[in-house]
C-alpha positions, 0 to 999 in steps of 0.5 A: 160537133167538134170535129166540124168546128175544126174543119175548113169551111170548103171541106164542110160544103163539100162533106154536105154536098156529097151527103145531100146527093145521096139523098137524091132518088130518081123515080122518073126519067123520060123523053116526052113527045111535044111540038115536034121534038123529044123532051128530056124530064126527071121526076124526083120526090113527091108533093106540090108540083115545082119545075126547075128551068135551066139556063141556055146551053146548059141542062137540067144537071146543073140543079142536082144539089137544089133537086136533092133538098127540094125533093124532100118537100116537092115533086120536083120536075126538071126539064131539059129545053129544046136543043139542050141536053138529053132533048132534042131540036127541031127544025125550026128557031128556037125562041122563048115562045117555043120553050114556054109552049114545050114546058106548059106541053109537057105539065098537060101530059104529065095531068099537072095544072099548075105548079111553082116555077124557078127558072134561072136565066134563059128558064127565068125568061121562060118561067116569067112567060108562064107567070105572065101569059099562062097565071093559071099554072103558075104558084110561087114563081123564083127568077134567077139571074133575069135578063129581059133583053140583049141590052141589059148585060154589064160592059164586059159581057156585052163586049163578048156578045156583039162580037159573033166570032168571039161570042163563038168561041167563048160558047164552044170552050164553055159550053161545047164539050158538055152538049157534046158529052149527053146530047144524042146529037153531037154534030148538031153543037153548032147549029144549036150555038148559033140558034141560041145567039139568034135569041140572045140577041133579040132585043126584047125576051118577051112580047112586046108592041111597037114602042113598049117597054121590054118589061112592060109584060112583067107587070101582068104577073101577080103571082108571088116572085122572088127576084135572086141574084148574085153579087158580082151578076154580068146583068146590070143591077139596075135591070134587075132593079127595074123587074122587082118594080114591074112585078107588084109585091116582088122581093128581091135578095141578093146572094154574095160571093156569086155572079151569074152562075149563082146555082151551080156556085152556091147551091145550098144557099139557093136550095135553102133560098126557094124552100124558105120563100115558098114555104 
């Protein structure tokens, strides 16, 4: 004990970092046939159903630290999109409607009718659709870094997203070499960009009808939501203010020193955060 005391704060995160990914056992990772593509899966630990959903561009590695702890209480399933990672993309655009559909494709073949869902940013979009349009497989739902349109980020980042020349090479240098480093496609990288700027830039991230509010589908959730974000997000507060009051009965915490990328920033804060929101 005191020797802990004595160390700094970086090196007693990064000591329980390495501990909790020794604990991590991979029982099951597969490739799933569903709408047309090959869906990347892992199962690790065992319990209640939770699906972990990442955010574009990005793949189910970003949840390692969180799928550690949470297996120890859950069966954790981490999916990799459509297009991302180790998963394969189709022919056609992909859209948040697709996501959601392959999600909910694959939960049937693994014989799961419902589960807790977390979802951060783009798996945020797909995790409310399911809370929303599909209540029955939904548990306990965690949002993480939402946004429901193209409208809704911060000044800055709104700046690099109406430009597609700028847009673009921000995604090759941040995003690129990683797609390029697991996905069975390399080739396929820009393709696969420019598909995700297409939904990005969608005015609305759920259905909506003409002259609707694009959070007016939110307020059909009635699962218990918690709403998480980080200090210093590239979404505008007040969006994230308005999804806390569209869900009936949602929390929201904010978490400091994180923006955006608050999982892969902070991940024991975020592990520690769902287990004590869904226990």
């Amino acid at each position: 004990m005191r020797l802990l005391k004595t160390l700094p704060l970086a090196l007693i995160s990064l000591i329980l970092t390495f501990s909790l990914l020794s604990y991590a056992r991979l029982s099951q990772a597969e490739y799933a046939q569903v709408n047309g593509i090959d869906l990347y899966y892992e199962i690790h630990g065992s319990g209640t159903p939770l699906v972990l959903l990442h955010g574009g561009y990005v793949d189910s590695d970003m949840w390692r630290i969180e799928t550690a702890m949470l297996s120890h209480h859950y069966q954790v399933i981490e999916i990799d999109s459509r297009g991302h990672g180790r998963s394969t993309d189709g022919t056609v655009p992909i859209t948040y409607e697709l996501m959601t559909r392959d999600t909910l494709a694959l939960l049937d073949q693994l014989n799961i009718d419902n589960a807790h869902f977390v979802g951060w940013s783009d798996g945020a979009v797909i995790a409310a659709r399911v809370a929303a349009f599909y209540p029955e497989r939904m548990n306990k739902l965690v949002l993480i870094g939402s946004a429901f349109g193209s409208d809704t980020y911060v000044s800055t980042f709104s700046t690099v997203l109406n430009s597609e020349a700028l847009f673009t090479r921000f995604a090759d240098i941040t995003f690129g070499l990683k797609y390029k480093a697991v996905s069975s496609t390399p080739d396929h990288w820009p393709v696969f960009r420019d598909k995700l700027y297409d939904l990005w830039k969608t005015p609305c991230y759920l259905p909506t009808i003409p002259g609707q509010d694009c959070l007016a589908p939110l307020a059909r959730i009635n699962s218990d939501t918690l709403v998480l974000v980080g200090s210093n997000e590239i979404i505008e507060f007040t969006h994230t203010e308005e999804i806390v009051a569209e869900i009936a009965g949602a929390e929201l915490e904010v978490v400091r020193f994180a923006g955006h990328f608050l999982p892969q920033i902070r991940p024991i804060k975020t592990g520690n955060t769902i287990i004590n929101f869904i226990q």
